[in-house]
Short mmCIF file of the C-alpha atoms (twelve columns), coordinates in Angstrom:
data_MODEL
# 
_entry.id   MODEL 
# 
loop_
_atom_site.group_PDB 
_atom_site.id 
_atom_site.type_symbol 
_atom_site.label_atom_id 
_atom_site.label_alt_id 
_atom_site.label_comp_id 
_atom_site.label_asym_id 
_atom_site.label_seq_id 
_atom_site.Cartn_x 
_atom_site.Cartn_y 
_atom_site.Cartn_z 
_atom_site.pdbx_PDB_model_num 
ATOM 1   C CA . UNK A 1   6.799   27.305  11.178  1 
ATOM 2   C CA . UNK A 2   7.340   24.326  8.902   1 
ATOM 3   C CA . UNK A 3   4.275   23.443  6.769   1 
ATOM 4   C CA . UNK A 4   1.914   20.862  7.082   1 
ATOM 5   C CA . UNK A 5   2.358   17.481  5.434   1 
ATOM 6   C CA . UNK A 6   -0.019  17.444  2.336   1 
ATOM 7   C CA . UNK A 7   -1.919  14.196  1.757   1 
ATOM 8   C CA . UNK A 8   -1.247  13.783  -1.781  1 
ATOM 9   C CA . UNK A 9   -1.024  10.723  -3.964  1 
ATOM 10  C CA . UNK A 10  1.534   11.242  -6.581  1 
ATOM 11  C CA . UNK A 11  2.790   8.983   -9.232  1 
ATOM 12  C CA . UNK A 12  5.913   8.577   -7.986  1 
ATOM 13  C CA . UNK A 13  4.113   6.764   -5.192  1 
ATOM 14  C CA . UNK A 14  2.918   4.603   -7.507  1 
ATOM 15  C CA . UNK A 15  4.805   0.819   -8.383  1 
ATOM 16  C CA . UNK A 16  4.430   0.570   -11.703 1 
ATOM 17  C CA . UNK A 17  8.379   -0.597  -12.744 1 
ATOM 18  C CA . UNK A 18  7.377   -4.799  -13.615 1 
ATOM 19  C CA . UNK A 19  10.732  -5.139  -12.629 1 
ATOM 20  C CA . UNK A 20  10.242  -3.664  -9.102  1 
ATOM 21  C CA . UNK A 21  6.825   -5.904  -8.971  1 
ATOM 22  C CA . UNK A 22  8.310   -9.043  -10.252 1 
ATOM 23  C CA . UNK A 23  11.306  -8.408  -7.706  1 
ATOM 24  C CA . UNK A 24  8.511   -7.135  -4.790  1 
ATOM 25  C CA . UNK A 25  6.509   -10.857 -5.410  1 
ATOM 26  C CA . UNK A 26  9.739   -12.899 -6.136  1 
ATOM 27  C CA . UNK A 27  11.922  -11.841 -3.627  1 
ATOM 28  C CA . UNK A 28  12.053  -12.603 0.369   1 
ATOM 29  C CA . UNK A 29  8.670   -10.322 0.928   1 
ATOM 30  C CA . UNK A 30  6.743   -10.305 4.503   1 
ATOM 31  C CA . UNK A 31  3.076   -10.180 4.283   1 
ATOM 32  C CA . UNK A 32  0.245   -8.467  6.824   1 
ATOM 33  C CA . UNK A 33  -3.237  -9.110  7.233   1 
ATOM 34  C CA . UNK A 34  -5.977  -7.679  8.448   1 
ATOM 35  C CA . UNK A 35  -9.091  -8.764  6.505   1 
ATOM 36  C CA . UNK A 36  -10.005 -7.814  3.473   1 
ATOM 37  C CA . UNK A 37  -6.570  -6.796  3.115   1 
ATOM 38  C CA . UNK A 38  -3.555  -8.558  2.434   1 
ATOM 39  C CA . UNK A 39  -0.311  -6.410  2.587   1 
ATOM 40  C CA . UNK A 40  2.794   -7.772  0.570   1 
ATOM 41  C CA . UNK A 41  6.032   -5.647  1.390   1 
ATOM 42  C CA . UNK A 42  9.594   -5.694  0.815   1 
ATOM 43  C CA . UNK A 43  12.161  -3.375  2.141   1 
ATOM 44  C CA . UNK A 44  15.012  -2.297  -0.519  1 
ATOM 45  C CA . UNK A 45  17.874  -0.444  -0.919  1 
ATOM 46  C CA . UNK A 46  17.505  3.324   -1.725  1 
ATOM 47  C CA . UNK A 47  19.452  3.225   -5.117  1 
ATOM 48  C CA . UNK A 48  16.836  0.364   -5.793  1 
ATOM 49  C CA . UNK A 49  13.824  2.503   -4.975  1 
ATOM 50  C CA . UNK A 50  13.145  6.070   -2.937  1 
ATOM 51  C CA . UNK A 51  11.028  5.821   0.043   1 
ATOM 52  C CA . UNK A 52  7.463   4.231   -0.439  1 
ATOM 53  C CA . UNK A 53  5.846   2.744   -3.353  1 
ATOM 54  C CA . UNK A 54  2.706   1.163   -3.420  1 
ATOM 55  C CA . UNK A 55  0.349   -1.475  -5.783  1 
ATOM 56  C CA . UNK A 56  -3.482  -1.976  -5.422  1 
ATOM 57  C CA . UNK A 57  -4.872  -5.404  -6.675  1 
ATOM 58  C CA . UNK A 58  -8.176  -6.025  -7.139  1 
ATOM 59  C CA . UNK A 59  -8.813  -9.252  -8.290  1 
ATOM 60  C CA . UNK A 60  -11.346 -9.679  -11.222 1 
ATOM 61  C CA . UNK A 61  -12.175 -13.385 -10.071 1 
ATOM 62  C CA . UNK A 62  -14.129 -12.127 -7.133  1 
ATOM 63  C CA . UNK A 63  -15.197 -8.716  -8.973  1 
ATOM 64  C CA . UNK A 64  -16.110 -8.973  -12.233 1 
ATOM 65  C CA . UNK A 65  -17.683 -5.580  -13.059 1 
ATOM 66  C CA . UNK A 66  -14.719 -3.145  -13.619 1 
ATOM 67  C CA . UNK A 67  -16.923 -0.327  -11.301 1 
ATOM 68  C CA . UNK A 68  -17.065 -2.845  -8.176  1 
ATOM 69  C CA . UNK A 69  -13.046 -3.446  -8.960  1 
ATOM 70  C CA . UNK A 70  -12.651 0.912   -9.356  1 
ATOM 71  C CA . UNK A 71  -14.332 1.395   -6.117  1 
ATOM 72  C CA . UNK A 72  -12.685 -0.960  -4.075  1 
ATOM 73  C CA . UNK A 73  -9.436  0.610   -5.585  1 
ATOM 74  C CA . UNK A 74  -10.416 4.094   -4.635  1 
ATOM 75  C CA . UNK A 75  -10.934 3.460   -1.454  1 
ATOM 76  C CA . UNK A 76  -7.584  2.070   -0.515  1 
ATOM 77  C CA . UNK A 77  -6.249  4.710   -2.273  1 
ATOM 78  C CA . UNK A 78  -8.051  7.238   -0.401  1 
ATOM 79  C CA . UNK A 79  -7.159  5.247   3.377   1 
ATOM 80  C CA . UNK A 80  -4.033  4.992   2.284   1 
ATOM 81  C CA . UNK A 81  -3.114  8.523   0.737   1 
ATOM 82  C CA . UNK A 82  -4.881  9.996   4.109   1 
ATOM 83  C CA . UNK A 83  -2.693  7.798   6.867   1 
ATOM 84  C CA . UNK A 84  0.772   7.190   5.124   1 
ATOM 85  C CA . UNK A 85  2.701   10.025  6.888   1 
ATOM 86  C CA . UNK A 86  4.345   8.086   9.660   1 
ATOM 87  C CA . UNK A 87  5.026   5.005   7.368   1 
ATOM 88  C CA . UNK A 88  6.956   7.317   5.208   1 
ATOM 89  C CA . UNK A 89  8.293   9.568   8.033   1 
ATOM 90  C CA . UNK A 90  10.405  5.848   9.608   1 
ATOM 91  C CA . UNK A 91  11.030  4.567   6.174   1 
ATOM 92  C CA . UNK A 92  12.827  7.996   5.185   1 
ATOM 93  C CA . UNK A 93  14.588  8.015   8.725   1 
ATOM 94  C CA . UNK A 94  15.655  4.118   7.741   1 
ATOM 95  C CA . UNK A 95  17.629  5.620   4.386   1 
ATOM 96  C CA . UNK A 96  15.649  2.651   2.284   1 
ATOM 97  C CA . UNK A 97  12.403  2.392   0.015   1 
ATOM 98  C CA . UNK A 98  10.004  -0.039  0.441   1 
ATOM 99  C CA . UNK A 99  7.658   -1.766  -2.075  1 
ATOM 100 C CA . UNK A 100 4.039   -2.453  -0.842  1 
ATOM 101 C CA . UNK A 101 1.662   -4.227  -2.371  1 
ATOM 102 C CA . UNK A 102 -2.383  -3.893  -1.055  1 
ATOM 103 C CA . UNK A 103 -4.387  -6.977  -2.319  1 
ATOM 104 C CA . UNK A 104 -8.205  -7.193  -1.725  1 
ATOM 105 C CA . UNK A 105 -9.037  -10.340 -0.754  1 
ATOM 106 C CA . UNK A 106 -12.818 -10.428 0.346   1 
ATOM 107 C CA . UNK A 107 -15.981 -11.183 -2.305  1 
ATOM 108 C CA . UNK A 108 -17.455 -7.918  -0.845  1 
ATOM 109 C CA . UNK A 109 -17.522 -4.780  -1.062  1 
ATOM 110 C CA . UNK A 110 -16.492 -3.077  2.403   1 
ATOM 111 C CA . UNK A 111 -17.519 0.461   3.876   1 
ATOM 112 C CA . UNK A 112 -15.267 3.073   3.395   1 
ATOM 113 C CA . UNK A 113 -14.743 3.583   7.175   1 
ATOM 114 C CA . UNK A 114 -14.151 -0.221  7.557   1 
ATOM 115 C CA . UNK A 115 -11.621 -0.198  4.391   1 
ATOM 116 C CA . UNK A 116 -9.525  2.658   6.827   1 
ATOM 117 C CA . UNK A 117 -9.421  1.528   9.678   1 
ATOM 118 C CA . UNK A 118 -7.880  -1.868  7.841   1 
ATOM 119 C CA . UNK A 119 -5.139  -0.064  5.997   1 
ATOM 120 C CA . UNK A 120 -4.494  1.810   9.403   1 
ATOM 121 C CA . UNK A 121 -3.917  -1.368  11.163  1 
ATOM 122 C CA . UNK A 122 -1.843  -2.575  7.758   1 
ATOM 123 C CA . UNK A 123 0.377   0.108   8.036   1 
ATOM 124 C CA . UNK A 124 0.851   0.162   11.536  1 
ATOM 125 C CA . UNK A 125 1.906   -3.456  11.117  1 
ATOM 126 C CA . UNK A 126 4.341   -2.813  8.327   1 
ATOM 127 C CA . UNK A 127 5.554   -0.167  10.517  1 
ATOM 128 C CA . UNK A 128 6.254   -2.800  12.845  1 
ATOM 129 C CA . UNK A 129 8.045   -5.077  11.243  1 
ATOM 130 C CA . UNK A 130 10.292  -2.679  9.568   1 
# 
């Protein structure tokens, strides 16, 4: 009986190359919304970058207190680390990476639940368009 899939958040989920960001804002990137969320993603080749790497931005314009810009960070984070599985399950069947990018875009500060069900429908649409 094969093992559940864990919902972990490890780093090398994380995009921190500024390479792979420069190339992830420069290149020909597709972009989601669903509000307060902007999704910026590009599809690359797997010697580029293994399955799925994501970025959380926060801008400090519209947060200034680095606790209101933590918490909004956490809880994409969190929606994200607990839906991802079928994202990464067709990106792995595609034999590519992709590069995603979550920027906040609202002056508010959200409700967890509300900040889910967004990166659901974010990731569903990526899904989509891959």
């Amino acid at each position: 009986m094969p093992s559940p899939a864990r919902n972990t958040f490890k780093k090398s989920e994380r995009l921190c190359s500024r390479i792979l960001m420069d190339h992830l804002f420069q290149g020909d990137n597709r972009t989601a919304s669903s509000y307060p969320i902007r999704a910026v993603f590009l599809p690359v080749e797997e010697a580029v970058q293994k399955g799925v790497s994501i970025l959380i931005s926060v801008p400090k314009k519209r947060f200034h207190d680095a606790v209101d810009r933590n918490r909004v960070k956490r809880q994409i984070r969190e929606a994200y680390r607990k839906n991802k599985h079928a994202l990464v399950e067709q990106v792995a069947q595609s034999g590519r990476g992709l590069l995603v990018a979550f920027i906040y875009v609202s002056a508010e500060i959200e409700s967890t639940e509300y900040v889910e069900k967004r990166v659901v429908r974010l990731l569903d649409k990526i899904g989509a368009e891959l």
